[in-house]
MIFILUM-133059 format. One record per residue (C-alpha): x, y, z. Coordinates in steps of 0.05 Angstrom, whole numbers, padded with zeros to 5 digits, always signed. Example, Ala and Ser with C-alpha at 12.3 -4.5 7.8 and 13.67 -1.06 7.14 Angstrom:
<kolmars>
+00246-00090+00156;+00273-00021+00143;
</kolmars>
This chain:
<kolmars>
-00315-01149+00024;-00339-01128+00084;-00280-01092+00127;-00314-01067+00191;-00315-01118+00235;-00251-01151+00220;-00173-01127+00244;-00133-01125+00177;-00069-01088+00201;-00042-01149+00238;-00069-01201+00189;-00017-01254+00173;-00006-01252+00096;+00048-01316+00104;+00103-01334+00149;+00160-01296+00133;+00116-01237+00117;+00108-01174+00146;+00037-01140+00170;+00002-01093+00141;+00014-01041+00203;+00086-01062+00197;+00097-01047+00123;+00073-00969+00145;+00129-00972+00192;+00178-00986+00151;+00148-00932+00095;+00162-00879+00151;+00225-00909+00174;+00254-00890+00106;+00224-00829+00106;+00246-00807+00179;+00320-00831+00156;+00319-00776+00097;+00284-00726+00138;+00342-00737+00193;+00400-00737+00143;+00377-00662+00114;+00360-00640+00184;+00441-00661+00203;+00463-00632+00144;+00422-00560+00151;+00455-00565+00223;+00523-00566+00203;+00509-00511+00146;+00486-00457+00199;+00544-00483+00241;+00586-00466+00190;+00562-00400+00174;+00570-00377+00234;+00640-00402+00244;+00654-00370+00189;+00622-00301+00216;+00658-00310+00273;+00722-00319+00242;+00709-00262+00191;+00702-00209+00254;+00764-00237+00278;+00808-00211+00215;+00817-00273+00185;+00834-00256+00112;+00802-00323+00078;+00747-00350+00127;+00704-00388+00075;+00760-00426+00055;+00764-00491+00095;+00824-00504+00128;+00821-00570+00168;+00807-00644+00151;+00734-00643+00175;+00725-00589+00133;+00758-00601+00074;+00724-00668+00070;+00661-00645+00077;+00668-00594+00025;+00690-00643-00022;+00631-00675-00003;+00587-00624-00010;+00612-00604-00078;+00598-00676-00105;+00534-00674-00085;+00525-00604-00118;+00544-00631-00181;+00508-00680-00185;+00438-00649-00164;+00446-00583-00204;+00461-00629-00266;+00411-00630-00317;+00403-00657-00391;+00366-00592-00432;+00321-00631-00487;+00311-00583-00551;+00246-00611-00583;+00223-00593-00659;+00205-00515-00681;+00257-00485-00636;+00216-00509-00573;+00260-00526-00511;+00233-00565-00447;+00288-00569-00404;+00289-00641-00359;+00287-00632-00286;+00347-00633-00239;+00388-00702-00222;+00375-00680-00157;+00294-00685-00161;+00299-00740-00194;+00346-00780-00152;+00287-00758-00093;+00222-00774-00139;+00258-00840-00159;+00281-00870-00089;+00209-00847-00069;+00172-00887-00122;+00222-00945-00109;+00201-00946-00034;+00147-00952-00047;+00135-00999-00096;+00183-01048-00053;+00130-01040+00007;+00075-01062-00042;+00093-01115-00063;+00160-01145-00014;+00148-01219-00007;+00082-01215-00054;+00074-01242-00125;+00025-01201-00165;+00025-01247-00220;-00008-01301-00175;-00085-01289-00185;-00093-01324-00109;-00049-01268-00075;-00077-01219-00116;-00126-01193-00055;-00072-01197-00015;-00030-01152-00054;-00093-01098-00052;-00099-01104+00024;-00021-01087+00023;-00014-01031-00034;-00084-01001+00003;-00047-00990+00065;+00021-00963+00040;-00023-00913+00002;-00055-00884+00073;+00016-00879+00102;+00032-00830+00045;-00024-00778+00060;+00011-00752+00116;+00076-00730+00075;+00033-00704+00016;-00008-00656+00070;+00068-00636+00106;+00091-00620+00037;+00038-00572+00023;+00038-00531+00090;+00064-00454+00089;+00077-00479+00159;+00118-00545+00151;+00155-00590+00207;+00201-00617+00141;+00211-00551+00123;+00237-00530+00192;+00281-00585+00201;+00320-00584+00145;+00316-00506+00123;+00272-00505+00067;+00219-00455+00056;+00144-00472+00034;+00152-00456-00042;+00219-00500-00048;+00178-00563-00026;+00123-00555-00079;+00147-00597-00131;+00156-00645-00082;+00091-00637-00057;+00064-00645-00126;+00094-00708-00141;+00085-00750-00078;+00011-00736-00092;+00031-00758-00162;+00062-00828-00138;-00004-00827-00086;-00043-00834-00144;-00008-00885-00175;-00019-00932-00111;-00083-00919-00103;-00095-00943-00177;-00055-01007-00171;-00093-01009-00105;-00156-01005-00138;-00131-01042-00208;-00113-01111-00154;-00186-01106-00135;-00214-01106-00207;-00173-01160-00240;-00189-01210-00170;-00261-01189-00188;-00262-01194-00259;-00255-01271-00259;-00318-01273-00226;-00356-01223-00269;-00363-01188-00204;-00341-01116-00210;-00404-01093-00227;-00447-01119-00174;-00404-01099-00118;-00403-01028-00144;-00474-01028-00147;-00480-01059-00082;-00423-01048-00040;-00420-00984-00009;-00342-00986+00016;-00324-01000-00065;-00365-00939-00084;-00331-00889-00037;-00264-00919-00050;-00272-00911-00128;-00304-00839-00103;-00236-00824-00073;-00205-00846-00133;-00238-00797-00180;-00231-00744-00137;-00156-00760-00138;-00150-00764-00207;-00177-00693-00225;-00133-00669-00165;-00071-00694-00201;-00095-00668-00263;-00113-00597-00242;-00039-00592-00210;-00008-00590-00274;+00024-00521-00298;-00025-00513-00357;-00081-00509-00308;-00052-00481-00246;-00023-00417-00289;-00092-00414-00334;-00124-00387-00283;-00087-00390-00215;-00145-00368-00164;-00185-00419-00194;-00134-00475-00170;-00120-00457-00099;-00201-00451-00092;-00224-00514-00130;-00156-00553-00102;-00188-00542-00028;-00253-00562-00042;-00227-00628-00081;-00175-00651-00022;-00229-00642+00034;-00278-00688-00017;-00218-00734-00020;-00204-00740+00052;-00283-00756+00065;-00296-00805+00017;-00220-00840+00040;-00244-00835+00112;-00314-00863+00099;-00283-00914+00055;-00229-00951+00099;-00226-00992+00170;-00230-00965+00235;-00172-00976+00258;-00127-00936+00209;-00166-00877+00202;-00110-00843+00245;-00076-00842+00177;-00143-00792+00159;-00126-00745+00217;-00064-00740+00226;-00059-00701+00155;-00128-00668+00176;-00082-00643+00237;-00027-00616+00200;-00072-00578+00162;-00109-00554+00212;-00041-00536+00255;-00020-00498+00181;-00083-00459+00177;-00084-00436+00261;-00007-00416+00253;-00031-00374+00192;-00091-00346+00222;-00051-00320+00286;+00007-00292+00239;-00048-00255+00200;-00075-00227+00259;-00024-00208+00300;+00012-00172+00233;-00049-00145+00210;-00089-00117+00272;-00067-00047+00299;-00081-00066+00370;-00023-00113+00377;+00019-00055+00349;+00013+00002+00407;+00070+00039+00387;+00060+00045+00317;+00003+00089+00325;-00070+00074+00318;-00091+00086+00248;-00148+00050+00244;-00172-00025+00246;-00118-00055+00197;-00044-00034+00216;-00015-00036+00146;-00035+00011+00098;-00001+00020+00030;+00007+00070-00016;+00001+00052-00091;+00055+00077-00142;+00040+00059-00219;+00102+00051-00256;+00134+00045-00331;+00118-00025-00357;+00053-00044-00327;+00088-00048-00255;+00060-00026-00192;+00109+00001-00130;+00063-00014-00067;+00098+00014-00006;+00085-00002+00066;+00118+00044+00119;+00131+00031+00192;+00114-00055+00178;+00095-00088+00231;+00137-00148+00218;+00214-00166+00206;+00244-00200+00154;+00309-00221+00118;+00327-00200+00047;+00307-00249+00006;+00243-00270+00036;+00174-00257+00005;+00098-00237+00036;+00034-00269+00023;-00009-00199+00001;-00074-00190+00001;-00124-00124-00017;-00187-00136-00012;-00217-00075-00027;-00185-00080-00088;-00184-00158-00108;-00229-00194-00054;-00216-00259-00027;-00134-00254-00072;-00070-00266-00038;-00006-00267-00075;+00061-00280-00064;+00122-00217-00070;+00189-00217-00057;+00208-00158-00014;+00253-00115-00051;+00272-00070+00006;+00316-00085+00066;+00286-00080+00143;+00333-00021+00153;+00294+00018+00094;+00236+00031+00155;+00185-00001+00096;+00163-00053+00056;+00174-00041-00009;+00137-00090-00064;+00144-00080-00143;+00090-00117-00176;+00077-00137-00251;+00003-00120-00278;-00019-00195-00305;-00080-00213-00307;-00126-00213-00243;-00118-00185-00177;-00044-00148-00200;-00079-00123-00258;-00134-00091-00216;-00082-00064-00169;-00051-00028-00227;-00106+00000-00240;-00126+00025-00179;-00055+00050-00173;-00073+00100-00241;-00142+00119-00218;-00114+00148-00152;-00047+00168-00171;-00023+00235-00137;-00102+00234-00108;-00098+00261-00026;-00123+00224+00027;-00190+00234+00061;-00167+00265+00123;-00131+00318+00158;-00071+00291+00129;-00080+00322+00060;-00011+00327+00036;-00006+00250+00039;-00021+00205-00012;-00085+00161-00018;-00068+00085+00021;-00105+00022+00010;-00116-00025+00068;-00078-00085+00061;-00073-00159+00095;+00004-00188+00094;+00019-00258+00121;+00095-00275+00122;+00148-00273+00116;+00166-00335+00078;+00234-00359+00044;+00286-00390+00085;+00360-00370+00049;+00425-00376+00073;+00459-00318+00090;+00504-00294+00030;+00550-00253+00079;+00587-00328+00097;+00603-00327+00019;+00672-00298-00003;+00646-00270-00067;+00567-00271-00090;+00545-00263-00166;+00475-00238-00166;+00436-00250-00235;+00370-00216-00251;+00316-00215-00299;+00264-00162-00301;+00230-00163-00241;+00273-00212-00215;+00321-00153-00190;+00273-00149-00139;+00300-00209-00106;+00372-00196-00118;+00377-00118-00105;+00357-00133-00024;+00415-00185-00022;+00467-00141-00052;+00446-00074-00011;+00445-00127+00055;+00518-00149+00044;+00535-00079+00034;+00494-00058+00100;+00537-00113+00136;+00595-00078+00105;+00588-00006+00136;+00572-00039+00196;+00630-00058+00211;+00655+00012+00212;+00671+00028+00285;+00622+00076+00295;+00564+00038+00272;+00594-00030+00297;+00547-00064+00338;+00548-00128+00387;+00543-00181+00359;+00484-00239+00378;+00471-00314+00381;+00413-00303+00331;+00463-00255+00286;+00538-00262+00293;+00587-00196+00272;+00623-00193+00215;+00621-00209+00146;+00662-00259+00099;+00639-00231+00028;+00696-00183-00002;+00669-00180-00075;+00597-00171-00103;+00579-00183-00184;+00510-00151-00194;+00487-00161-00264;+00406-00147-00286;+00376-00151-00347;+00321-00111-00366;+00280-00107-00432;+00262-00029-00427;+00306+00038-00405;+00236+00053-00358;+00255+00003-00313;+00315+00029-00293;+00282+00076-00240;+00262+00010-00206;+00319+00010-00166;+00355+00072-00193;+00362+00106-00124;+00383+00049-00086;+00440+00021-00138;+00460+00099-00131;+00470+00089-00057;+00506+00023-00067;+00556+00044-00111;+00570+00106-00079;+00575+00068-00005;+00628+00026-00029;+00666+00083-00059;+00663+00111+00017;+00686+00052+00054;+00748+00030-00006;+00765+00100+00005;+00773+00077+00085;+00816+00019+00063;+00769-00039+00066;+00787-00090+00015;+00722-00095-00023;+00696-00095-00079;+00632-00087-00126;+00615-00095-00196;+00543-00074-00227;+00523-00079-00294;+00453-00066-00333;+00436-00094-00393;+00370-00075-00455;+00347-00129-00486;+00293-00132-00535;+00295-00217-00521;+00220-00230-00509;+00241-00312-00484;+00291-00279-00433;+00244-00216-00407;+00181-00229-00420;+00142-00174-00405;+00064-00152-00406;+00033-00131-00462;+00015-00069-00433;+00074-00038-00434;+00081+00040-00434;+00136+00031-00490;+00141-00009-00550;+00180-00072-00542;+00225-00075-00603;+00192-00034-00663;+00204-00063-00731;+00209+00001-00764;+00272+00018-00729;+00312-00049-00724;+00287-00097-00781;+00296-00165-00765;+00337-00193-00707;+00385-00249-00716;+00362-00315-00693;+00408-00331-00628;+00407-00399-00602;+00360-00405-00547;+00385-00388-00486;+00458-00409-00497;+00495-00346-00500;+00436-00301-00449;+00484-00262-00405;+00553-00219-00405;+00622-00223-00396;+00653-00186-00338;+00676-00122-00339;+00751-00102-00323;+00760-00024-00332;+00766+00015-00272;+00740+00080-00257;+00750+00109-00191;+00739+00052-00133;+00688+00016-00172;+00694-00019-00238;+00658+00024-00303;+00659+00024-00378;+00646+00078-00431;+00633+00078-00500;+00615+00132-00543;+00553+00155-00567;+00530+00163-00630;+00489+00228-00652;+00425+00225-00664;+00411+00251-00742;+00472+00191-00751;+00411+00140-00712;+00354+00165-00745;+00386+00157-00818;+00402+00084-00790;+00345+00033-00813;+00376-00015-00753;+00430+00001-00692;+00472-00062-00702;+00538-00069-00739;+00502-00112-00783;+00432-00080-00806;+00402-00113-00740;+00373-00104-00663;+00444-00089-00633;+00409-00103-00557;+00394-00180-00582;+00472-00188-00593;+00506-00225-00544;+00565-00190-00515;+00618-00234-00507;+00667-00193-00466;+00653-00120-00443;+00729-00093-00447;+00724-00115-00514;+00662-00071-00536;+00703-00015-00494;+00763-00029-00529;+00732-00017-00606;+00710+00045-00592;+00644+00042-00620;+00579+00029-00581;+00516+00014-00623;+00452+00042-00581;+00388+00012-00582;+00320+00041-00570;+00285-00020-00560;+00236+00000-00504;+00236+00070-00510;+00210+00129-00569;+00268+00173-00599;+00271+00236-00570;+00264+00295-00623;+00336+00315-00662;+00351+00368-00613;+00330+00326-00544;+00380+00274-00562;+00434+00320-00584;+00431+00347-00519;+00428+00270-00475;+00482+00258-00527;+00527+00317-00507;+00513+00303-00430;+00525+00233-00438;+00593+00253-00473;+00618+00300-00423;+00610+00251-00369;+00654+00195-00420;+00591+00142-00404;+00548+00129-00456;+00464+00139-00447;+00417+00117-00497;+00365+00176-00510;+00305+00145-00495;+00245+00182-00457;+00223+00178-00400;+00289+00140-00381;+00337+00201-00401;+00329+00229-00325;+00327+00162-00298;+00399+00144-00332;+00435+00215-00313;+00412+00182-00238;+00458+00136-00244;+00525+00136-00210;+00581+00132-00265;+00608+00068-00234;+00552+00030-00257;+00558-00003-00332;+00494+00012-00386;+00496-00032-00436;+00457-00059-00506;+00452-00141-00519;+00453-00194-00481;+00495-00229-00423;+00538-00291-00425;+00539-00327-00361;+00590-00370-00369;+00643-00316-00365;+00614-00280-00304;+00616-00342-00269;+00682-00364-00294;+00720-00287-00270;+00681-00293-00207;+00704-00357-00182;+00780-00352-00209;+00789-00301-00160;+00752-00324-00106;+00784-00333-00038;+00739-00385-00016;+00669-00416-00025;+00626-00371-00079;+00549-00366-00088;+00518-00344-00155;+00440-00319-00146;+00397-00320-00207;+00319-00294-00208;+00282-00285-00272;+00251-00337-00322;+00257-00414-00323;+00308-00409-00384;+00358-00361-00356;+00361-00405-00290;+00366-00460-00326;+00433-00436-00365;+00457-00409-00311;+00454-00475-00266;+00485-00514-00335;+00546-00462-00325;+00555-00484-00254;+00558-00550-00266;+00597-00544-00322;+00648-00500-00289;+00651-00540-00226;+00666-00603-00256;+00719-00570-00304;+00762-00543-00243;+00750-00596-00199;+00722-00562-00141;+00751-00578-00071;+00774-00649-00098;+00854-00628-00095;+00861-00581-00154;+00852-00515-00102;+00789-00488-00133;+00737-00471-00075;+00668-00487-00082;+00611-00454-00113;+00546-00457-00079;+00476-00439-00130;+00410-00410-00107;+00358-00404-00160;+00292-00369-00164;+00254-00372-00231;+00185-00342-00249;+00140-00398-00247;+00073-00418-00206;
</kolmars>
């Protein structure tokens, strides 16, 4: 059917029955609505944080704890709502495989989505009346165009959703993702109306050999279909450059054949996603440039073209330290960069979290050799390790060019939070370690003589009193990761409790040989979990019992436990470390003061080589005199003495549940728990929150404050 010449928005399908145009309306009316609703409620959140600020520099001893109707109700509110998008069911499929369902939460969203617009298809149609049936195909084909705008808004770096309602790019993804996914499905049925009102007529294969608007439209359709199909995780993580590349291409195809395909006067529905990708890309392109360029950065210093050039540290398990000093940018802990070397892995940008703080002076970025650009980096990083640089400056260490876009990642502030649990896997301490030293930064400046005025942008004080740092790692040579600045944590807080400020901090590290918790490259500089030396680990359930209970002895201003170390010849003659012939760093600990308590503290090598008979006698003796036990292990002997005594080694694995459970029992008011690491630890850890939440009845008259959840798992 020829379309051109004809107006088919305001065609009258019926009386009683709304136009085409109008139906497009009403899809963005809905839309809008939701949009406006998280826009009101992101207001009110950074309203209350900095209330709560406010109140905090004021002396009030209990700020996140509401204290007024409003307040009270909307917490209760709030902690419903929590509940019930947190909740998940966990499916455990056949051989031990686990694929966990998705949130209520997303799927309350995807479903009232689909509903919408299914309703808009088909309100006051029948599909199974063969006469309306082209009717129906007009209607579904226009609901589908008044989708493309949210799929392109969805996808931006640069997002007007995002801004509204305080969401960051890589939180929107999913979302992103499966609008396209329900996109596709109307553009099927908008297709499939077309075929069956053809079919009875034997007709389908004339017009698509002789109608030009069906061939583009069933064009658009392929196109589609591969797009959808090239977004799933198989594909997207097989080969990740691949998909951003081939995903561009595809979408512009899309948008050609779509525009080529439908009426003239609704191919605003074409540009206006055209012009939010378009707006995306500029706001990009002028953030790369003015971070990038050293001409927009007098006072840095001229050094060149490029203003950021970092210097390339290879590190113990395939990990790469790339430090940038004097950035040209500012950021928040938390956030991440878009990073790019070209002269290293051309025409590659990748996202990494920040794991230093702006008052470091320097971007700090700790990156895992993969496969790819981060492998090549790693490489580089070895080739030109301890190598001088080309110039006068030939004490200095060689420094690749490098292009950062960013920063990204839009977090609340965890000072509004009374006490913060902060839960790390691996690398994922790279997300967690900023937030913790931040909180702590807030806390010294409060000291008088580094007190400074407050802003609009950044309100004085701070409401957090407590801070549970837990971070499990697989091997002892990751603990130089963040060795120095854990140091300086543990020995700030000593500083200011010694001043009287009622605060506190808890860290703990844990080894574990668990390849589904820490998965790690297979590169490593240390063997994983060597047969020879522990036999055959236990089976644990999967993922049920991943993390550690709290720890309650006390040393100094800053909880510790010690256990005693056994002596080398006494491991060596051992054929496993456990108490029962197996890997003791795969057993969950249940309760720390417990393992304290007995008196006897298995040690694992997992990770690490034994040290010779007379090398661990003497990390043994050292370890002994200090009453803290440190695994011999080499190179992470050095790395472990580092350590300040306040800050708990352990062998096994966490249990969440616990931490989560001491954290909140003595919480004066509303708590957040941080996790980063892999998709199975957040998910256990967000099943614990529920669980917990629902269990004491958060702010719904039983006391019990709330418990707010922020989760970041490794994932493309």
């Amino acid at each position: 059917m020829e379309m051109s010449g004809m107006s088919m928005g305001g065609m009258s399908m019926g009386d009683g029955i709304p136009s085409l145009f109008d139906m497009q309306k009403m899809y963005w009316a809905a839309v809008g609505a939701a949009i406006a609703t998280a826009t009101a409620v992101n207001i009110y959140n950074k309203v209350l944080c900095r209330q709560r600020l406010v109140v905090a520099s004021q002396g009030d001893d209990t700020p996140a704890k509401p204290k007024i109707i409003l307040t009270r109700g909307m917490a209760t509110m709030m902690a419903m709502s929590r509940e019930l998008t947190y909740a998940s069911l966990p499916l455990v499929l056949p051989a031990r495989r686990r694929w966990t369902s998705p949130t209520l939460g997303r799927v309350v969203l995807v479903s009232a989505e689909f509903v919408l617009t299914m309703v808009l298809c088909f309100y006051k149609l029948n599909p199974n009346d063969q006469w309306q049936w082209e009717d129906v195909a007009y209607r579904i084909g226009f609901v589908a165009l008044a989708q493309l705008p949210l799929v392109v808004l969805l996808a931006g770096k640069n997002n007007i959703i995002g801004f509204l309602i305080g969401s960051s790019y890589e939180r929107l993804n999913w979302l992103h993702r499966w609008t396209a996914r329900i996109l596709f499905l109307t553009v099927t049925l908008h297709m499939g109306f077309w075929f069956v009102d053809w079919a009875r007529y034997d007709y389908i294969k004339h017009k698509m050999a002789t109608d030009l608007i069906t061939r583009r439209g069933f064009a658009a359709w392929c196109v589609l279909l591969w797009i959808v199909l090239s977004s799933f995780a198989p594909i997207r993580r097989w080969n990740y450059e691949f998909f951003v590349i081939q995903h561009i291409v595809t979408i512009t195809g899309f948008a050609a054949a779509v525009y080529l395909h439908i009426p003239a006067e609704v191919k605003v529905w074409v540009w206006m996603p055209i012009g939010f990708a378009i707006f995306d890309r500029l706001v990009r392109a002028l953030m790369v440039l003015y971070a990038n360029v050293s001409i927009f950065h007098p006072k840095r210093g001229r050094d060149g073209f490029w203003a950021c050039k970092a210097t390339l540290e290879p590190l113990g398990s395939d990990m790469t330290r790339i430090i940038v000093e004097n950035p040209p940018i500012h950021w928040s802990a938390g956030q991440h960069l878009l990073l790019s070397c070209h002269q290293i892995a051309p025409l590659q940008s990748h996202p990494f979290t920040i794991a230093s703080i702006p008052q470091d002076g320097k971007l700090v970025f700790l990156v895992k050799s993969k496969t790819g650009g981060t492998k090549r980096i790693f490489k580089h990083a070895q080739k030109y390790q301890g190598l001088p640089m080309t110039n006068a400056n030939s004490g200095a260490s060689y420094r690749a060019p490098i292009v950062i876009e960013g920063p990204y990642g839009n977090l609340p502030s965890m000072r509004q939070f009374d006490s913060v649990l902060l839960i790390a896997g691996s690398s994922g301490g790279t997300f967690t370690v900023p937030l913790m030293r931040d909180i702590v930064f807030s806390w010294k400046s409060q000291e008088p003589s580094q007190r400074s005025r407050a802003s609009l942008r950044s309100p004085g004080g701070t409401v957090t009193r407590y801070i549970r740092f837990v971070w499990v790692v697989k091997s002892r040579d990751q603990f130089g990761w963040f060795a120095a600045q854990l140091t300086t944590v543990a020995q700030d807080v000593e500083q200011l409790r010694s001043k009287g400020h009622k605060i506190q901090i808890d860290m703990s590290i844990y080894i574990t040989c668990d390849e589904d918790l820490v998965a790690e490259g297979k590169g490593s500089s240390q063997p994983a979990c060597p047969a020879p030396i522990h036999g055959t680990p236990v089976e644990q359930p999967v993922l049920e019992d991943m993390m550690v209970e709290d720890e309650k002895a006390k040393n100094g201003n800053v909880s510790m436990h010690s256990a005693r170390s056994r002596s080398s010849s006494e491991q060596d003659s051992k054929v496993a470390c456990g108490p029962t012939g197996t890997c003791c760093c795969s057993t969950t600990i249940e309760d720390e003061t417990d393992v304290s308590k007995a008196g006897e503290q298995y040690e694992c090598h997992c990770g690490s080589e034994i040290l010779d008979s007379q090398e661990a006698k003497s990390t043994t003796n050292s370890a002994s005199s200090t009453g803290k036990s440190f695994s011999p292990s080499n190179p992470a002997t050095s790395i472990s003495r580092s350590f300040h005594p306040a800050i708990a080694l352990l062998s096994g694995r966490p249990q969440p549940k616990h931490l989560i459970r001491k954290m909140v029992e003595q919480a004066l008011g509303e708590s957040a728990v941080v996790v980063c690491g892999p998709p199975g630890l957040v998910d256990d850890v967000r099943h614990r929150v529920v669980a917990l939440s629902d269990e004491r009845a958060v702010h719904k008259g039983s006391g019990a404050q709330g418990i707010y959840l922020h989760t970041e798992a490794f994932d493309y």
